[in-house]
Every structure is written in C-alpha cells, then in structure tokens.
LOGUDREN-598228 format. One record per residue: z, x, y of N, C-alpha, C in turn. Coordinates in steps of 0.2 Angstrom, whole numbers, plus 5000, padded with zeros to 4 digits. Layout:
REM LOGUDREN-598228
ZXYZXYZXY...
//
This chain:
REM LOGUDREN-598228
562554615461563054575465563554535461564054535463564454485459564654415461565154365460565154325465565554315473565954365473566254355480565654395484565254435479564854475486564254395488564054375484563554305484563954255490564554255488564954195493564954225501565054295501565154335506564254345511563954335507563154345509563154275513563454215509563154155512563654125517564254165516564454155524564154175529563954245529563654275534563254265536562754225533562054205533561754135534562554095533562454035532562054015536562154015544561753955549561053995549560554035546559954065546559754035542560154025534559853985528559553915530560153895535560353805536559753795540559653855543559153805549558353815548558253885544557653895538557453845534558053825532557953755527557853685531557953685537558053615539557153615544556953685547556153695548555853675545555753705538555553705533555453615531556053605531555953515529555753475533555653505540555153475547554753465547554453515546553753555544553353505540553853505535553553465527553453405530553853365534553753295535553453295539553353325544552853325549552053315547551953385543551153375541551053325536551753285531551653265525551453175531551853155533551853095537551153085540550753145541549953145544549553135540549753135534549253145530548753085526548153065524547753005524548452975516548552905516548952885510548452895504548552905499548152895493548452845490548052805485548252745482548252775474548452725469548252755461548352715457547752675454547752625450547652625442548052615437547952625431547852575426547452575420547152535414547452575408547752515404547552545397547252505393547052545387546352515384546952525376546352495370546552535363545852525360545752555354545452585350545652555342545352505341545552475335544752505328545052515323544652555319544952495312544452495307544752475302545052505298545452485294545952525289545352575283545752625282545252655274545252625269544452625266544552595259544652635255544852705256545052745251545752775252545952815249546552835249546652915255546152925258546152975260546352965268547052965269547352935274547252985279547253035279547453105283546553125286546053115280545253105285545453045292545653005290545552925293546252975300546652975299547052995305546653035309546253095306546153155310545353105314545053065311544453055316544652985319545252955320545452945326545752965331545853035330546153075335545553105339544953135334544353145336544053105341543953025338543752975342543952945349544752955348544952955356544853005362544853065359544753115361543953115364543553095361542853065364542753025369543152975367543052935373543552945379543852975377544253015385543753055388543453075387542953135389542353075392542153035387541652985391541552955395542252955396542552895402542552945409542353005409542353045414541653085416541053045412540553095410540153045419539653065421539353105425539053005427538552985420538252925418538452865420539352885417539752825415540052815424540152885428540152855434539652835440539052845437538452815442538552755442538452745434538352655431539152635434539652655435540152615440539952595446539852665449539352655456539052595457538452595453538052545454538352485455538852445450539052395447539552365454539752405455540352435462540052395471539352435469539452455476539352515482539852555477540252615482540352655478540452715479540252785477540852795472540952825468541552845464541352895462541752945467541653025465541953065459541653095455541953155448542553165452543053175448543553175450544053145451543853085454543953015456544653015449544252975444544552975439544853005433545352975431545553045424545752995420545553025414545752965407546053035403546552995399546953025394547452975388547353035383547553005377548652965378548552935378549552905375549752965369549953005371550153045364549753065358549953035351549553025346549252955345549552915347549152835348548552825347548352765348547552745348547552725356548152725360547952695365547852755371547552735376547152765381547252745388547452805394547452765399546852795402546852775410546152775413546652765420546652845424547052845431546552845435546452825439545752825447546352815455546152875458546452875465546052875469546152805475545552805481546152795486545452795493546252785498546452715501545452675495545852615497546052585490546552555492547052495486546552475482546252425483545752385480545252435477545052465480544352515476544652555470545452575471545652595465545552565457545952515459545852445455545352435449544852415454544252405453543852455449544052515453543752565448543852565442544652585441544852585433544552525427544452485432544352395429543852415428543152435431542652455429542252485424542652545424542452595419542652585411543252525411543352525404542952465402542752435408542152375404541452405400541352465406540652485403541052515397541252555396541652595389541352535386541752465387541452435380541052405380540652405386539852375385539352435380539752465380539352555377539452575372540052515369540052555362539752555357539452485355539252455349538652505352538252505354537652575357537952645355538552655357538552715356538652735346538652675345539252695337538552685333538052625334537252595330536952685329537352725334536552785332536452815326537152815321536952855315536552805310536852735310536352685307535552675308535452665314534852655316534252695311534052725309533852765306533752735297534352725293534352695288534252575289534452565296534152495296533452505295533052545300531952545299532052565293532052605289532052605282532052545278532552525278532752455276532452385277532252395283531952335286531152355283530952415285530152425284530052415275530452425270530552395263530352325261530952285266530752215265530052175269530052215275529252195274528652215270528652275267528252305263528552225255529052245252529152195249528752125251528952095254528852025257527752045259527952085260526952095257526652075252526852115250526752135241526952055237527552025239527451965235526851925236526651905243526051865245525351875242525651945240524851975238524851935232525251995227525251955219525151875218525651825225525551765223524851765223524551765227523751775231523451775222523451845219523251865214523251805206523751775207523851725202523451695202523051645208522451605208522051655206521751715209521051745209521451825208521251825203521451905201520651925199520552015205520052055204520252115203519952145201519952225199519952255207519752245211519652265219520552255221520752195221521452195223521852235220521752235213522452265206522352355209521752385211521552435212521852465217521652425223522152445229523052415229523052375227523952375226524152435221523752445215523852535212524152565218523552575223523752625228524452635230524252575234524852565238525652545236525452545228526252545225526352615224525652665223526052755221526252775227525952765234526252795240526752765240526852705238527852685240528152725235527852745226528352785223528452845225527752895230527752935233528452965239528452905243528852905249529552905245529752865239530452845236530652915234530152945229530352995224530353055231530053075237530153125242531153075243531053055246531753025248532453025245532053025237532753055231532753115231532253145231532253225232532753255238532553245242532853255246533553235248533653185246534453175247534753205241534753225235534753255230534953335232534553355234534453425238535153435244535253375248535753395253536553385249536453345246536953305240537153375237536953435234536953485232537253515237536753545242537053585247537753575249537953525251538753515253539153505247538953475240539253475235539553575235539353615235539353675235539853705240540053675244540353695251541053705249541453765250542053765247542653725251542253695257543053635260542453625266542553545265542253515270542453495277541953475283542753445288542453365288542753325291542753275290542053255293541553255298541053245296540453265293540653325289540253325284540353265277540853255277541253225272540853175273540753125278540453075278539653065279539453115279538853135279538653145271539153185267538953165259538953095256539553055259539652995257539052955258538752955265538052915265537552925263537452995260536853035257536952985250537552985246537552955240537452895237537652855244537352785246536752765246536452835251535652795250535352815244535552865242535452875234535452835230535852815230536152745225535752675226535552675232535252625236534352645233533952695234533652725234533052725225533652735221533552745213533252685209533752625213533152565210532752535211532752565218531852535219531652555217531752645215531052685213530852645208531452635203531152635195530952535196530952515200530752445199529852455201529752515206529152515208528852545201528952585199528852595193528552555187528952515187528852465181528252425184528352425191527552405194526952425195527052485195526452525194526152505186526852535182526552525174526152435176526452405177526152335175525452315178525352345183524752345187524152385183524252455178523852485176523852445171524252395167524152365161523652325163523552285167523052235169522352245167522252315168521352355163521152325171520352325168519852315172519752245175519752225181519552165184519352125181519552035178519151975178519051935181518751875182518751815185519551785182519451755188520051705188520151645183519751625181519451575176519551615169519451675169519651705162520151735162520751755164521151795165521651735156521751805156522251775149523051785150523351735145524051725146524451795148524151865143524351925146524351945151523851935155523651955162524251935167524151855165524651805171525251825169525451835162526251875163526351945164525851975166526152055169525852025177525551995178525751965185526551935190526551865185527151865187528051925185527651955182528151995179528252055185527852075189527452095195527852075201527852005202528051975208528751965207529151945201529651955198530152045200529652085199529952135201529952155209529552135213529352125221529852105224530052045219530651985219531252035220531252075216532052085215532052135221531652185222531452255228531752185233531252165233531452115240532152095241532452075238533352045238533752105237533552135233533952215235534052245241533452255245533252295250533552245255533652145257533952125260534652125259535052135252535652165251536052205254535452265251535652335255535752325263535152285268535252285273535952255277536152185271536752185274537252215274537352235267537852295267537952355273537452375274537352415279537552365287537352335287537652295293538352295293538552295286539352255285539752345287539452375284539652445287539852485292539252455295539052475302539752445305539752375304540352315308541052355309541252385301541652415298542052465301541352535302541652585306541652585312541252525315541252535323541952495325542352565331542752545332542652495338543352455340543252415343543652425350543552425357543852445363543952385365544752385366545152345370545552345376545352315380545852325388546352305387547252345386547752295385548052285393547852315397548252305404547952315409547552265412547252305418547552305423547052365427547252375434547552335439548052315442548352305447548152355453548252295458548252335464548952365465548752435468549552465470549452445476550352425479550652415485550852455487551052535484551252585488550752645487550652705490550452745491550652805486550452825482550752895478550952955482550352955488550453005491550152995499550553025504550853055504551753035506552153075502552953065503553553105507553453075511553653125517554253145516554753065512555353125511555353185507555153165501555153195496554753255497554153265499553953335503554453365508554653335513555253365515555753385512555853365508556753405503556253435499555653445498555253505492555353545497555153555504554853595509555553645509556053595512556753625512556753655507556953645502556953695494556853735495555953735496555553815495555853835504555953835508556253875513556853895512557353855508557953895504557953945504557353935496557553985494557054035495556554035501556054085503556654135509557054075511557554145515557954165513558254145506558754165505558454225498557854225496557654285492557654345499557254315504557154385509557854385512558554345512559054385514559254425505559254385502559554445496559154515496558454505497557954595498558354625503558454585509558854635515559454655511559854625508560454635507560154715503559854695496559654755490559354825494559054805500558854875502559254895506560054845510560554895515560954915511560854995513561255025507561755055513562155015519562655025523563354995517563955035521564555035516564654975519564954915516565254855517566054835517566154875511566754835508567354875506567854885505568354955506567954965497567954905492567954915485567054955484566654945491566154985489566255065490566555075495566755125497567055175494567555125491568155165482567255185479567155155478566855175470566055235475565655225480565155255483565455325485565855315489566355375492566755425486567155385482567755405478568155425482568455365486568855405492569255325493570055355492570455275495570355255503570255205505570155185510571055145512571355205516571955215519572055175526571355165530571655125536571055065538571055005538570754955542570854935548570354945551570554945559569854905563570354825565569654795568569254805576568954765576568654755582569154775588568954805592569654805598569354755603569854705603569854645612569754655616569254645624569354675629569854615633570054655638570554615645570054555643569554565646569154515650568354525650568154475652567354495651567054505654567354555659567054585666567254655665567554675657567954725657567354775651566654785655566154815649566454885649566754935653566654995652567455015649567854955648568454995645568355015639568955065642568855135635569555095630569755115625570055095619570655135617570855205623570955255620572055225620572355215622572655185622572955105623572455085617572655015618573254995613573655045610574055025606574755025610574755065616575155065620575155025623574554965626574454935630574554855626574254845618574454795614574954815608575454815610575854825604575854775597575754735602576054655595575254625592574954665595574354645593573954665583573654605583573454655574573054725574572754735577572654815576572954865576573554855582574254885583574454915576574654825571574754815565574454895558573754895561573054905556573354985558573554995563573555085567574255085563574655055563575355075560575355065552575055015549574955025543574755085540574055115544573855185543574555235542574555245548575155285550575655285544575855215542576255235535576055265530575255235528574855285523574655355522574755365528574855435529575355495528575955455531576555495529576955485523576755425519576855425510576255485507575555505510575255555507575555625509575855625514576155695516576955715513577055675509577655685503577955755500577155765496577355835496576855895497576255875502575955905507575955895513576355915518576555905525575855895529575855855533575255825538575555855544575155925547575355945553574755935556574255965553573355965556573055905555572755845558572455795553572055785559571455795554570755805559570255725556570055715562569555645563568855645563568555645559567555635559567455575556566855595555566455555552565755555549565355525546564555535545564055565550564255515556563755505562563955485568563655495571564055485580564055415579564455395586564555315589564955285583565355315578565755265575566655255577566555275582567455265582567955335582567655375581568055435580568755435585568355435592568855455596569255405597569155345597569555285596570255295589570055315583570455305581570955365580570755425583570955485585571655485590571455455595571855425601572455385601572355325597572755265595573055295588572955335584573255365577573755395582573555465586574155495590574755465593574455405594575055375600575455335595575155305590575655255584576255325581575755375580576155445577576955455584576655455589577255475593577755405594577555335595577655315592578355295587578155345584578755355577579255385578579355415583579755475586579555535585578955545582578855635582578255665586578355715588578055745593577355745592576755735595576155735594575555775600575255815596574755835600573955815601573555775604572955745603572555815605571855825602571355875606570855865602570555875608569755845608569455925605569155925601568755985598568155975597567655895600566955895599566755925608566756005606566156025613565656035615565455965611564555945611564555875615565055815612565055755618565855745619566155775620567055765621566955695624567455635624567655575625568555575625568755595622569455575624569655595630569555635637569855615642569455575647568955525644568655475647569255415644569455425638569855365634570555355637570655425640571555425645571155435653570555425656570355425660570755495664570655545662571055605664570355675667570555715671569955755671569655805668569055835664569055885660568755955662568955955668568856025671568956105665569756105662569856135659570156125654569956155647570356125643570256175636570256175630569956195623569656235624569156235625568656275627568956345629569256335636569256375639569956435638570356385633570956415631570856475624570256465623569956495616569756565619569356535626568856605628569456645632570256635633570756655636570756655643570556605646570356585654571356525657571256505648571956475652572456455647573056445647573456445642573756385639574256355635574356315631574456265637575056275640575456245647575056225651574556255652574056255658573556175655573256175648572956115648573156065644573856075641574156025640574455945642574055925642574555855649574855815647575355805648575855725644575455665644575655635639575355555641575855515643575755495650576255465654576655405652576255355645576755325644577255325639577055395635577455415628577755495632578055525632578555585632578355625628578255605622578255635615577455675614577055655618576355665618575955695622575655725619575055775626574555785622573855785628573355785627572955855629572455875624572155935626571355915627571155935633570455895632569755955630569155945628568956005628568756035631568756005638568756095644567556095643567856155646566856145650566456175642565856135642565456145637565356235634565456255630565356305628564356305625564056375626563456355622563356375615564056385613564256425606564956355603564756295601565556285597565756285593565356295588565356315582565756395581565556435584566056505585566456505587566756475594567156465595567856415591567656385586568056345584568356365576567856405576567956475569568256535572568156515576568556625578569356625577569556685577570356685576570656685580570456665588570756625591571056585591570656525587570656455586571156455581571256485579571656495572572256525574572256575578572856585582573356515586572856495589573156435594573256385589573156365585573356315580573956335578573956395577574656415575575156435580574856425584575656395590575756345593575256305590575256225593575856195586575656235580576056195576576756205577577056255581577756285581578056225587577456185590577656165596577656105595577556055587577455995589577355985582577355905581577655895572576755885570576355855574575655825571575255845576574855875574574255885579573555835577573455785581572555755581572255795581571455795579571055835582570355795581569955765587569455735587569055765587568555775581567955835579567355795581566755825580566355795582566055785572565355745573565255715567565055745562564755745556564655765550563855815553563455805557562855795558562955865561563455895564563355975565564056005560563956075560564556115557565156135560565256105564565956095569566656095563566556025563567055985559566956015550566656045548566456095539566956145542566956195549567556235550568256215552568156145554569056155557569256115552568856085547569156055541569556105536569356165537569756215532570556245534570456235543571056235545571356205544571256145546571556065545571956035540572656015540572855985532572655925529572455905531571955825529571555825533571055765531570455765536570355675533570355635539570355565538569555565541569055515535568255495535568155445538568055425545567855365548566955335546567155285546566555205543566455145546565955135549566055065550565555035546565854975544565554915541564954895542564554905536563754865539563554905542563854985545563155015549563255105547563655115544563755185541563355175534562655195533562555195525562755275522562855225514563055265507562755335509562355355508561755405506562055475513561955425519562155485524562955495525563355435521564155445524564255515514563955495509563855545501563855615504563155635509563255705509563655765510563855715518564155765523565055775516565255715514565955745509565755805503565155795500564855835493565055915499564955935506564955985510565755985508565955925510566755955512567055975506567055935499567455945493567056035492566356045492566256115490566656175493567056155500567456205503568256175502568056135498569056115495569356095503569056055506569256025511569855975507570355945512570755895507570755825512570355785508570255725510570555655509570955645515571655605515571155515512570655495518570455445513570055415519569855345520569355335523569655305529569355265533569855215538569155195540569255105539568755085540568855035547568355065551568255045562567854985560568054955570567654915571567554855565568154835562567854775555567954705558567354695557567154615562567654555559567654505563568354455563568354425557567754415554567354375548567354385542567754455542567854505535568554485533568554435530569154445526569654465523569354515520569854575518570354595522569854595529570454645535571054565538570654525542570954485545571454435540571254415534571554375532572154395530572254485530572854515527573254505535573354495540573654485545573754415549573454355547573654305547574554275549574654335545575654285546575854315552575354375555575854395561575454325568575254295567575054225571575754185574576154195570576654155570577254175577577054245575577654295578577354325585576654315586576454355593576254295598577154245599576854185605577154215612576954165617577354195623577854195622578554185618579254215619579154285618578954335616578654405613579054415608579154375605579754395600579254415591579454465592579054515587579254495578579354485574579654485565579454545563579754595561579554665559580254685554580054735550580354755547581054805554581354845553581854905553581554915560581154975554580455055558580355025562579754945561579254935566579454905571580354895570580654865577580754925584580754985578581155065584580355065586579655085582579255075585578955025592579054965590578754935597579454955602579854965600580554965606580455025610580155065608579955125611579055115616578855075610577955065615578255025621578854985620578954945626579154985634579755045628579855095636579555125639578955145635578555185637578055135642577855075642577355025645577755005650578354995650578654965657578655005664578755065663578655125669577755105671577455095667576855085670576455035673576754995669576854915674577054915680577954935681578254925684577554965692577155025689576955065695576155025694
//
C-alpha cells in the first residue's frame, strides 16, 4: 500500500477506528479505576569495602560486583523475610520485595509494594537493617576457623608458661616427661598443618588461571603458613631443651645448667605466646579490613501517591492497543479484499484504461425505492453523472477515430452491477449528440431494460430472431429523444446462447446498422456465453465494475476469454462510485457553481447543443 491508499483507508474507516479506540480507552479506565491502589516504597543502601593493599585493582573491582550481587540476592531470600515478619508484625510476602544493583556502583536499592503506605515503608526500612545486623555474621565465617586455632595456641601457650614457672621452684623428672609429651603432640599438630597447607599451596600454585576466590584462598593458605613455621621451630627448640634437662632432680640440686634451659624454655613459651596473640590481632585487623561495611544512604519514605492503579494512563495505553488492534484487523480486511477500488488498480489488474466514471444515481425522493435509472440523463441533464455519461460518450468517439463504433456492447464480470443502467443512459447521451441510436436488450436470461423505460416485453429480440416479427414491429421510439428506439428482448427463449450466434443475429445486425449510426446492446454477464458470442459481433465491448464489490480474480477471467477470441476491448467504466471517492467527485466540483436555480448551465460549444436538445426532448413530457 502506498500513502494515498493508507489516507484513503482512514478516511473510510475512520469513525470504526475512533470509537474502537475511545471503547477500548473506557474499558481501560473503567477496570483500571476499580482496581486495589498499590503503594511503593524505596531505600538505598551502599556497600563500603576497604581500598587494595595491592595493586591488583581489577580482582578488587570484580568481587565487589560479586559482593553486591550477593547481597541483592539476600535481601530477597526466604529467612531475611521471616525475620522481617517477625520484627514487623505482619506478613511480608516473597515477592513483596525486589532489591537491585545501581548500575556498576556499590550502591543498592531495595523496592517493597504493599497496599498499605506505611507497610511499604517500613518494609524496606526493615530489611536493610537486618542486612546490616547480618553482616559482620555473615562475613566472621571464613575467619572463624583460623580465630579457635589461634585462640586454642595462646592458651596452650599461657599453659605451658605456668608450668615451666611451677618447674623453676621444683623441677622433676615426672613433669619434664610429660611436657616432653605434650610439646611433640603440639610439634605433631604444627608439622600436620604445614603439611598440609604446603600441599594446597601447591595444588593451586599449579592452576593455569585462578578466579578470584581461589586467589584468596592461596593468599590465606600462605599466611597461615607463614604464621604456622615459627611456632613449629620454636616448639622445637623446646623439645630440644626439655630432652637436655636428662633425668629428674630435686629442686635443691638443680644446677645453673638446668635453670637456664628452664628459663630458656619459658623464654620460648614467651615468645609462642606473643606471637600467637599478634597473629590473633592481625587476623582480627583482617577480618575488620575485608568485612564490608552496609550503609542506609536514604530511607524509605512513605509514598503519598499510588504506583498503581493509573487510570488515565491505562486508558490512553488501552486506547493505543484498540488503535492499533482495529486498525491491523482493518488493514487484514483491506490485504485479503481483493475487490477493484481504484481506476489506478484497475490500469494495472485489468490492463484496461478506465474510459467512464459514473457515480451513485440520486433518487426523486425517499419514497422513491423502486425507481429505475434508465433514463435519468434525460430527466437530469445538469446534473454530475449527466457530466460522467458525456464524458464517456467523448472517450468513446476519440477511440472510434480510426475504428468506427457502430456495435458497442455492455457487460460485465457478474450480475447486479449496472449493466443496464449504463447501457440505457450511454444511448440516450449517444442520441443526445445528434446521432441516431439503437438500445437492445440481448440479456434473454434476466432482460431489465424495458423495466428501465417502463415499456412492455411482450415481443421483442427474441422473437425477431425466430422470425415471428420484424424490425418495425419491436422497435419503439423513445418518447423523449426522436433519435432513439428501443428493442426489448421479447419472450424468454430456452436456447440464448444459439439464438444470439445464429446467422440471423447476424443478419439483423446488419440491417440495424444500415438504419442507425450506434447500436447499444445490453448483454448479459460474463457468467454465461451470451456476451463471448456477441462480443465478436460487436465493435467494442465496454467492461462494467463497481467499486469495492467487483473483485480482481473474477473481473481477470471472463477478459483472458474475450482477448483469446480478439474481442476489442474499448475500456472499463467504472458504476455506482460512492460520494467519498475522490477521484470521481472531486473532478466535478466546479460544476457546483453552475447547477443553481437560474439553470443556467457553463459548458463548452457541444455540450450547450447537447443539453439544448435534452431540454426539447424533457419539455413535451413535462408539459404532458
């Protein structure tokens, strides 16, 4: 479709689209205005992390993308909205809530829709408190582990001093024996532990690309390692100093020897000791470090307006979608009427010039349903159809130039389009002109023209064929034109198709043309082979169409019939074209001017001899 057919659609269609669209936007407000308000209350939070102590900027970016990403997800988990509940009061259903990231940022919001205001609010206020009642818990789990380690040291340490001091005053072979022990199970536990981290130290060392929590996972492996190494070897020098002691003596005898691998003993306990509360801080100072820290930058206000429902704006959504819900099911109408429209569709489907536009015919009055049409051109001279029939009438005798129009025969596709109308009213614009014309009906299936002159069909065509009566005899004048006479088809034959091919037909044809400049002849439709035989008679044959009800497909066939018998086809003429079609009506507008009550007609020459004749002709019948 291009654009004038698009403009042309929504003329047409306009008050269907307007009032689909304006239902449609009723509808929407109607059900939208019904509906419970929803309220929706927002927080945002941030996520402060400490800066890297190394250079690895891009780990440190990616596991705060991580981290946020966790707690969006937390913030929606199952637990976190019990424990609202609880806190609440009132139920706060999954779904309730949705938490999402700000972009790439650290910051975070938290959206909650209730239906009431205040519930909303308070939700959101809620859940980001517990968030951060939850965190320092949630972040201690990978510590915890290496704090009891740490802790269970310094009291092992802080043991072990007591003892040794103990042992300074009364040193036995009983106590030296057992601290033996109990200092190879600590070298025991230490040297598994170096092992071991040693062992995973490797395994990742070996990894050809780490992701970032592994990375951190080698990182603290090397730390306890590092942490790990000096106690062993201080236990060590413990053990050695303990086996140096020998055999048990009284305390009274113990020699300078003794007492300085004692204190030399306690001295090492000393250091394990301070080490291992060191280590502990460090690891606390760690812990402080990476745990990040959750901040509310905006709380929840209460909303004063409702998110939803919005009745205007669902109403112009609603309207939209009815737009454009009738105007796709008018364009599918349009794409599957495959009826001729337009004279330009007709050019190009047909391959045929479209030589006559002829509108809708006016009736008297609106009491006037059964008038016939068949001489309305004698009845409205000044009128635009009048125009449309004389226009034809010229295109006709510019195509008979250098092919004379004596025969010019009238069908069409299909029944009910006009035929006889335009058959009727072409004759009489023809006589008209001043030259002699003969109308005759040759459809002996549903004859109409002498219903159109209101005349009777006792005898006619038919009968003049089968040699029952002669030219003279069913010839009739038309009373208001001299020039004119009409033949009607006389009584149904049960054969018209041979009759209308036999060489009578042909015979009489050829005495009618001796008698007269033009013969009409109103065939019947394309649907039988009537009008395929008198077409070869015929010196032209003019294709009747109406607008929007003659489709492509069945107006294609019936001509593929006529071009195969070299019929010659003068061109189309397009009936019944409604007031609304531009094409037809807008080329007639200037005769508006000249059709007031003076009658005073603006015409060229011709079309002055013309009406001056339809007037003599109309006056005698008036007059009676």
């Amino acid at each position: 479709m291009d654009l004038r057919q698009i403009l042309r659609l929504l003329r047409k269609w306009f008050w269907i689209i307007l009032l689909g669209a304006l239902i449609s936007a009723g509808a929407g407000y109607f059900v939208s205005s019904r509906q419970t308000p929803i309220y929706q209350a927002s927080t945002r939070f941030v996520i402060l992390k400490a800066a890297p102590t190394s250079l690895d900027y891009y780990y440190y970016y990616d596991d705060n993308q991580e981290l946020m990403s966790t707690y969006v997800q937390l913030l929606t988990t199952e637990s976190l909205l019990t424990e609202a509940s609880d806190q609440l009061g009132y139920r706060v259903q999954k779904g309730q809530a949705t938490a999402q990231q700000i972009g790439t940022t650290q910051f975070g919001t938290v959206t909650v829709k209730d239906e009431n205001p205040e519930h909303a609010a308070s939700i959101a206020n809620a859940l980001v408190s517990i968030l951060i009642e939850q965190n320092n818990i949630l972040q201690s789990i990978r510590y915890q582990t290496a704090e009891q380690n740490l802790q269970d040291r310094i009291n092992e340490a802080e043991a072990a001093i007591a003892q040794v001091q103990a042992q300074l005053s009364s040193l036995s072979y009983t106590t030296v024996q057992n601290q033996l022990a109990e200092v190879q199970a600590k070298i025991d536990e230490l040297q598994s532990q170096a092992t071991d981290l040693r062992t995973r130290i490797d395994q990742l060392s070996l990894l050809p690309s780490l992701t970032h929590s592994q990375l951190d996972d080698l990182n603290d492996k090397k730390a306890s390692l590092e942490q790990v190494e000096p106690i062993l070897d201080k236990y060590q020098q413990i053990y050695t100093n303990l086996v140096v002691l020998g055999t048990p003596v009284e305390s009274g005898d113990a020699t300078t020897v003794q007492m300085q691998q004692l204190e030399t003993t306690l001295y090492l306990y000393q250091e394990i000791y301070i080490a291992s509360v060191s280590d502990m801080e460090a690891l606390r100072l760690a812990r402080a470090q990476s745990t990040p820290t959750v901040v509310q930058v905006e709380p929840a206000v209460i909303p004063a307006k409702p998110i939803s429902p919005k009745p205007i704006q669902t109403a112009a959504l609603a309207g939209a979608v009815g737009l454009l819900l009738i105007g796709g099911i008018i364009f599918l109408i349009e794409f599957l009427d495959d009826t001729l429209k337009t004279p330009d569709e007709i050019k190009d489907v047909l391959e045929m010039p479209v030589i006559g536009l002829i509108g809708e015919l006016k009736r008297n009055s609106k009491g006037a349903k059964n008038e016939k049409f068949g001489a309305y051109v004698a009845k409205q001279p000044r009128s635009p159809v009048s125009e449309a029939f004389r226009s034809l009438r010229t295109n006709l005798e510019f195509s008979s130039i250098d092919h004379p129009l004596r025969i010019i025969l009238i069908t069409s596709a299909g029944e009910s389009e006009g035929k006889t109308t335009i058959a009727t009213n072409l004759a009489i614009v023809m006589a008209q002109g001043g030259k002699k014309v003969l109308l005759m009906d040759a459809d002996m299936r549903r004859p109409n023209v002498h219903a159109q002159f209101n005349i009777p069909n006792r005898v006619g065509l038919s009968d003049l064929i089968r040699g029952k009566s002669t030219i003279d005899d069913i010839a009739r004048p038309f009373e208001q034109i001299n020039s004119m006479h009409v033949i009607t088809s006389g009584s149904l034959p049960p054969n018209p198709a041979e009759l209308l091919g036999s060489e009578r037909m042909k015979h009489f044809l050829t005495e009618v043309k001796k008698r007269y400049d033009v013969i009409v002849i109103d065939s019947p439709p394309m649907l039988v082979s009537d009008a395929q035989i008198l077409s070869t008679q015929a010196d032209g044959l003019i294709y009747v169409v109406i607008p929007g009800r003659t489709h492509a497909l069945k107006a294609v066939r019936p001509l593929e019939e006529l071009r195969r018998i070299n019929a010659r086809l003068l061109g189309v003429v397009m009936n019944r074209i409604p007031r609304n079609r531009d094409y037809y009506y807008g080329g007639y507008n200037y005769y508006s001017p000249y059709t007031n009550h003076s009658g005073y007609h603006h015409t060229s020459t011709s079309e002055t001899d013309f009406i001056s004749s339809a007037d003599k002709a109309v006056k005698p019948a008036s007059q009676n």
